[in-house]
C-alpha positions in Angstrom: 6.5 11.5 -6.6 5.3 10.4 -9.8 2.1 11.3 -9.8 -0.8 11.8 -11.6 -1.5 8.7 -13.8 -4.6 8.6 -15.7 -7.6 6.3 -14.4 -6.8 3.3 -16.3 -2.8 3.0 -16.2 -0.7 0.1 -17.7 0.9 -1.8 -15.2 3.9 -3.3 -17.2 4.7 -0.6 -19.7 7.9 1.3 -20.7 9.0 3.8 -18.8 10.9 6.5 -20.5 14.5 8.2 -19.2 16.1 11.4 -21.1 19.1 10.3 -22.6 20.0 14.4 -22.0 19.4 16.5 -19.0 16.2 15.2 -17.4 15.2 17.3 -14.4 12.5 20.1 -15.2 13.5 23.7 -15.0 12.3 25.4 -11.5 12.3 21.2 -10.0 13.8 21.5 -6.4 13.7 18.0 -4.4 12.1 18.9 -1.0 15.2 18.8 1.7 15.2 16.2 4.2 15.2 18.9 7.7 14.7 17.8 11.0 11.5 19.5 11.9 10.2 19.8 15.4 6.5 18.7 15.7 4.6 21.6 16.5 1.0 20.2 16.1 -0.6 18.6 12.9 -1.0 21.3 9.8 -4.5 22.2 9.2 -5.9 21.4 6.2 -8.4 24.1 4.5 -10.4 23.0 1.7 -10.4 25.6 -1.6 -13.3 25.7 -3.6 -12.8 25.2 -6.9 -15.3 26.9 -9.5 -14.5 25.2 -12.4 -16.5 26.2 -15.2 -18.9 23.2 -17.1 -16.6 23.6 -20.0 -13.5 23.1 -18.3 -14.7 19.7 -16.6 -13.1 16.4 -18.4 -14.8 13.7 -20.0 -14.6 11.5 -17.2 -12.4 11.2 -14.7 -9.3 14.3 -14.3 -6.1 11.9 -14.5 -3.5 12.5 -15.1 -3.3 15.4 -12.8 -0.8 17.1 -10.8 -0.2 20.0 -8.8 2.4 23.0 -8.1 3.8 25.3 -5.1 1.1 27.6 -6.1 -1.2 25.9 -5.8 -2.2 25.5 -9.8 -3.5 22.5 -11.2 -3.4 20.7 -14.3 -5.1 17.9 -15.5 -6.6 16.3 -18.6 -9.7 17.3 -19.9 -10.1 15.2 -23.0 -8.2 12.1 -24.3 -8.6 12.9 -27.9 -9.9 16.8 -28.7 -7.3 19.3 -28.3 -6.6 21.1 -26.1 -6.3 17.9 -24.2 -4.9 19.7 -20.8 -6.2 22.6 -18.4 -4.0 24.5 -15.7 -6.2 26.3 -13.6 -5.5 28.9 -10.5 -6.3 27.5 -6.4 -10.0 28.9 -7.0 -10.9 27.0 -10.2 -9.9 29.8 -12.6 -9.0 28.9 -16.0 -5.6 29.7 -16.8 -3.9 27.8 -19.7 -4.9 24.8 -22.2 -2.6 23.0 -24.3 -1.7 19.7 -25.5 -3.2 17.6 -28.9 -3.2 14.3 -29.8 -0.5 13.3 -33.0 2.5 12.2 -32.9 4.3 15.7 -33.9 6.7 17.9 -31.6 4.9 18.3 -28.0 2.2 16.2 -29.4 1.2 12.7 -27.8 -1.0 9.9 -28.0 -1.7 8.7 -24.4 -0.9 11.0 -21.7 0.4 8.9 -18.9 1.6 10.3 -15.5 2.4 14.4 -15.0 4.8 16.0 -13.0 4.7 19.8 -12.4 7.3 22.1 -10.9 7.1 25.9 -11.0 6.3 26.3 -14.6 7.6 23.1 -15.6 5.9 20.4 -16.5 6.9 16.9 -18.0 4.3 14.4 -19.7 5.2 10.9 -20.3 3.6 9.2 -23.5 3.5 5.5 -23.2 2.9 4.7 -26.6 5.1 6.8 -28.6 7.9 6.6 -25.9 8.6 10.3 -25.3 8.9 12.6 -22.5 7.2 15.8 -23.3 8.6 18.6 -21.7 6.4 21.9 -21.9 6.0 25.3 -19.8 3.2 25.7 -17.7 1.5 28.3 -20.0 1.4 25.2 -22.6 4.3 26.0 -24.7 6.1 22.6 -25.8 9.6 22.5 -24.5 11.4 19.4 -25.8 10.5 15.9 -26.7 12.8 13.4 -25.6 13.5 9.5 -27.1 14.5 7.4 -23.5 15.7 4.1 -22.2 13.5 1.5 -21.5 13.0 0.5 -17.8 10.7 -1.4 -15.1 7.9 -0.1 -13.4 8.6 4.0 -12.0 8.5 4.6 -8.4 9.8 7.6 -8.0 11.3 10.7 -10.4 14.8 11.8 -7.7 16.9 14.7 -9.2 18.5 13.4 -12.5 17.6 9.6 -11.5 15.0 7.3 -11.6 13.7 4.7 -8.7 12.3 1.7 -10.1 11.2 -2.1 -9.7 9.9 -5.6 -10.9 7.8 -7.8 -8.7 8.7 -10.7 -7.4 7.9 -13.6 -9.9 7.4 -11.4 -12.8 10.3 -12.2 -14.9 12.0 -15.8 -14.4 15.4 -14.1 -14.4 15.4 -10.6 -12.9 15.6 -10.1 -9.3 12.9 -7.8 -7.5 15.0 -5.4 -6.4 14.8 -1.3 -6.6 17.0 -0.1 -8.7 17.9 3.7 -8.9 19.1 4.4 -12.8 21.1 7.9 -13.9 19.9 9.5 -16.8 21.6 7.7 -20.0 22.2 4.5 -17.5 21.1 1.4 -18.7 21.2 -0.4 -15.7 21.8 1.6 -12.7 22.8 0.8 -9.1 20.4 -1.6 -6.6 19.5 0.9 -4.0 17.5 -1.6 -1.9 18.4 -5.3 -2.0 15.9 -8.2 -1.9 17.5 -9.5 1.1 17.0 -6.2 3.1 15.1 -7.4 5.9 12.3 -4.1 5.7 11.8 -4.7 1.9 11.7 -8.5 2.5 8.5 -7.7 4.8 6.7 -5.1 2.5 7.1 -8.0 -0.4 5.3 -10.5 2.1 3.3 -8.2 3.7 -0.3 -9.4 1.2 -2.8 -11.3 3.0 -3.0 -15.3 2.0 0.3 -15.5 0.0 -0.9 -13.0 -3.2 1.9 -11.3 -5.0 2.4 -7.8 -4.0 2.0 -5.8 -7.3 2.1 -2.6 -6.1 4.7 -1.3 -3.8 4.2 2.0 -1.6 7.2 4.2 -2.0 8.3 8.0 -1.8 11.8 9.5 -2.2 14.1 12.3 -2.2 18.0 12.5 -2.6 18.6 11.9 1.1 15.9 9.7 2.3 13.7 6.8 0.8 10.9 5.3 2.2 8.9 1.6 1.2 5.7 0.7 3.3 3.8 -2.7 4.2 0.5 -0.6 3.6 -1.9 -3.9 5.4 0.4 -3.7 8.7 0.9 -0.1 8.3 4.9 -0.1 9.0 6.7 2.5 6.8 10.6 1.3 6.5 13.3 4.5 5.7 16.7 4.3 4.1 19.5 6.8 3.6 20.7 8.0 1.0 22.6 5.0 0.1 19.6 2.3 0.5 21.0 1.9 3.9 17.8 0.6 6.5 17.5 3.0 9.1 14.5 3.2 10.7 11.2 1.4 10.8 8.0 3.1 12.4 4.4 3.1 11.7 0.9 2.8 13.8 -0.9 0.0 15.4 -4.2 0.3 14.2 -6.5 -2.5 13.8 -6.9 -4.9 10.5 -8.4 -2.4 7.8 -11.6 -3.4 6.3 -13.5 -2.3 3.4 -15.9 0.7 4.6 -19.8 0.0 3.3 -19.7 2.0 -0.2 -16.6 0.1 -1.2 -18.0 -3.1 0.2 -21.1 -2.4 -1.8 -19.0 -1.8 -5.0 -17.2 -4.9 -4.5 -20.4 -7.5 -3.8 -21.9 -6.0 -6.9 -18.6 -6.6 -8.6 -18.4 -10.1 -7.7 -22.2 -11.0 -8.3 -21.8 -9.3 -12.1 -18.6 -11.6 -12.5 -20.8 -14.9 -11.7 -23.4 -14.4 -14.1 -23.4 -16.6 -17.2 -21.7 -16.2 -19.9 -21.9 -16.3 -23.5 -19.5 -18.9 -25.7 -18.5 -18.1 -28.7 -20.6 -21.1 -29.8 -23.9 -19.0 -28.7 -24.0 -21.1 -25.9 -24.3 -20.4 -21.9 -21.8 -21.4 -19.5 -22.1 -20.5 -15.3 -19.4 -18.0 -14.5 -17.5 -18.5 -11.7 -18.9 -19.4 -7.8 -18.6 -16.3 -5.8 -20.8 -17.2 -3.1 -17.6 -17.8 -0.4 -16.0 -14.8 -1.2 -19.1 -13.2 -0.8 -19.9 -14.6 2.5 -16.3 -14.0 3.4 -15.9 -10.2 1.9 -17.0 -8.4 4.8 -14.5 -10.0 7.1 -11.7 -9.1 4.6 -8.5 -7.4 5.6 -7.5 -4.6 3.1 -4.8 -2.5 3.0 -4.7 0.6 4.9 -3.4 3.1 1.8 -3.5 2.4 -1.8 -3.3 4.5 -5.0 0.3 6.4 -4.4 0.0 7.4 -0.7 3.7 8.3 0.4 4.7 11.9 -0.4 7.2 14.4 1.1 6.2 17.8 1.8 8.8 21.0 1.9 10.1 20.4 5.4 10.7 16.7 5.0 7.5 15.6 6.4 5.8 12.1 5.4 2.5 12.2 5.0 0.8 9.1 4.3 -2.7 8.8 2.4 -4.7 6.4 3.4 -8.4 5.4 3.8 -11.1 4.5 6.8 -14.5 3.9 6.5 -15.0 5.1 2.9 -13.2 8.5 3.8 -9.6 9.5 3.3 -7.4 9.5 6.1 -4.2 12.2 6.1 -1.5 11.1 8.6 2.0 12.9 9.1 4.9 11.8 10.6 8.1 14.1 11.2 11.4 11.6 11.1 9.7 8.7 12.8 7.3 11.1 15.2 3.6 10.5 14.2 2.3 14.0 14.4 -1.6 13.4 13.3 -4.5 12.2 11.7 -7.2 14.3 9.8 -9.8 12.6 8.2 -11.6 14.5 5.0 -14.7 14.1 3.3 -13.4 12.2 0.3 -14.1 8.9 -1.3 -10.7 8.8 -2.9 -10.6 7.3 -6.7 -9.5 3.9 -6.5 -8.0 3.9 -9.8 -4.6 5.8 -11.8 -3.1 7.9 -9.1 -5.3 10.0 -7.5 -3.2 12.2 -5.0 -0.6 14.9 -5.9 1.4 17.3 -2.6 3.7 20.1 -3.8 4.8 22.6 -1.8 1.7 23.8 0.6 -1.1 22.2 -1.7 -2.9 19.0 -0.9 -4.7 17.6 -4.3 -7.2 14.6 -3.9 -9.6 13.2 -7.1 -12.7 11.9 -5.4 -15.1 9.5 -6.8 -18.5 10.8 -6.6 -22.0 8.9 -5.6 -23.5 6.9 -9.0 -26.5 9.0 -8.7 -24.1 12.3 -10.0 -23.9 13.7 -12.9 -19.8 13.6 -12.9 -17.8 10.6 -11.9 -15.5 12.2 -9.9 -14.2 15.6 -8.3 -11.2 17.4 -7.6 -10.7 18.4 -4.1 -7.8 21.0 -3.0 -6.5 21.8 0.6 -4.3 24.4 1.6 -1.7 23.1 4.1 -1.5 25.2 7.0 0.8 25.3 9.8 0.3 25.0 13.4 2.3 27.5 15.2 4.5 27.6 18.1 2.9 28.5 21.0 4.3 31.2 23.2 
């Protein structure tokens, strides 16, 4: 998964493709195995004694997370070292990364992928992919192809997409693009019937502009994230099964309700011309009366991954908590609910290998504005 954006990521920017050998050293795909369900994995939170000086400016995106259990994310956007990799317990281990626009150097650090000791960094303004070692020693830097919008890194490829209605002329299709390919193959059609309904799945005709996805080399998997329906393909973008749960219509929980009213009243204020003069912002009072009843989408910010054994696991949110639900094949296995108010902003979720990584927004009245939390994934065993 592509993971890890920063809090404030550019919707429409260019995405960058090695015109060499793109996949990280020590990057395995996780295999698509048929896993019996043998009860939901429990989830044990790791407490992470990060040290004042370690903590980031504001928020931790980008961020990511390996098989180990080892974290990096950004600390600074502009003093080096810019990056921290720290142990499962909080532990300082490296720091690397400066601001230029030298070898391994960047100006803004957009989404992270860690593998093993790999780690790639994309730079959205300099249009490089920054390869480096987990220690922090710069591997390559790598001049790409332009693309749409990135969905998902697969192997030696790239999964990718344009909205419906953004360009007059290209289709909104998903596209999956070999390195040095300047077009690639459509992997899933716009007249595929389960992609057709995740496109129209927004309440009162809005334009879908962000599109729930997760992929390996075997399996792909798109989701209408207000109906809750997840939609899988083969290998081959063929549709081949559609599952989900019927839950009720999601609504806002009363902290993101709050957030939103005072949102909407700010935005209604006057404002000033650039004459000096005041002129009434815009009448919120129906969408005010109206924003309780609201339906919302179930998951948001990047909530598809695929664990080790080919599990989905789907990251959503209830009641101002975040919800963890796994499904093995099309099996829904369950639901555990944590204690996290999950950062509404960049991409704040990362899954490798037994590791769970949420970014949590914090209450106004602390002193940070968010946290990171990290769960060990454990597995049921099968009884005797």
């Amino acid at each position: 998964m592509v993971t890890g954006v920063g809090s404030s990521i550019r919707l429409w920017r260019l995405v960058l493709l090695a015109v060499g050998a793109l996949a990280c050293r020590g990057a395995s795909p996780a295999p698509d195995l048929a896993v019996p369900p043998l009860g939901m994995p429990t989830l044990q939170r790791r407490v992470l004694a990060i040290a004042d000086s370690e903590l980031p400016d504001d928020q931790y995106g980008p961020m990511g997370v390996n098989e180990r259990g080892q974290i990096i994310y950004a600390n600074s956007g502009a003093h080096a070292p810019i990056f921290r990799v720290i142990d499962s317990n909080g532990h300082r281990l490296f720091a690397f990364g400066r601001e230029g626009d030298g070898p391994g150097e960047f100006r803004s650090a957009g989404n992270v992928q860690v593998r093993g000791d790999s780690v790639r960094i994309f730079d959205d303004q300099r249009m490089m992919m920054l390869h480096y070692l987990l220690n922090g020693k710069s591997d390559r830097d790598i001049r790409s192809l332009m693309l749409d919008i990135p969905l998902e890194w697969v192997g030696d490829s790239v999964d990718h997409w344009v909205p419906p209605g953004f360009t007059r002329t290209e289709r909104s299709v998903i596209r999956r693009t070999l390195v040095g390919d300047s077009a690639g193959r459509v992997l899933i059609p716009e007249s595929d019937p389960g992609f057709k309904a995740v496109l129209a799945s927004p309440p009162n005709g809005k334009r879908l502009m962000r599109i729930s996805y997760a992929a390996t080399p075997t399996r792909t998997y798109i989701a209408d994230a207000w109906h809750y329906r997840i939609y899988s393909y083969d290998r081959s973008g063929r549709l081949i099964a559609s599952f989900g749960r019927t839950l009720p219509p999601h609504h806002r929980g009363p902290r993101e309700l709050a957030t939103e009213r005072a949102g909407l009243i700010e935005l209604g204020k006057p404002m000033q011309r650039p004459d000096g003069k005041m002129t009434p912002g815009p009448d919120q009072r129906a969408r005010l009366d109206t924003l309780a009843r609201e339906v919302t989408a179930h998951f948001n910010q990047v909530p598809l991954h695929v664990d080790a054994l080919g599990r989905l696991w789907v990251i959503g949110t209830a009641n101002d908590a975040t919800t963890v639900d796994v499904f093995s094949d099309t099996t829904f296995i369950g639901r555990t609910v944590l204690p996290c108010y999950l950062t509404m902003s960049g991409f704040p979720v990362a899954l490798a290998g037994h590791w769970l990584l949420l970014e949590c927004q914090l209450p106004e009245a602390a002193d940070r504005a968010s946290e990171l939390q990290l769960y060990r994934i454990v597995e049921a065993t099968r009884r005797p």
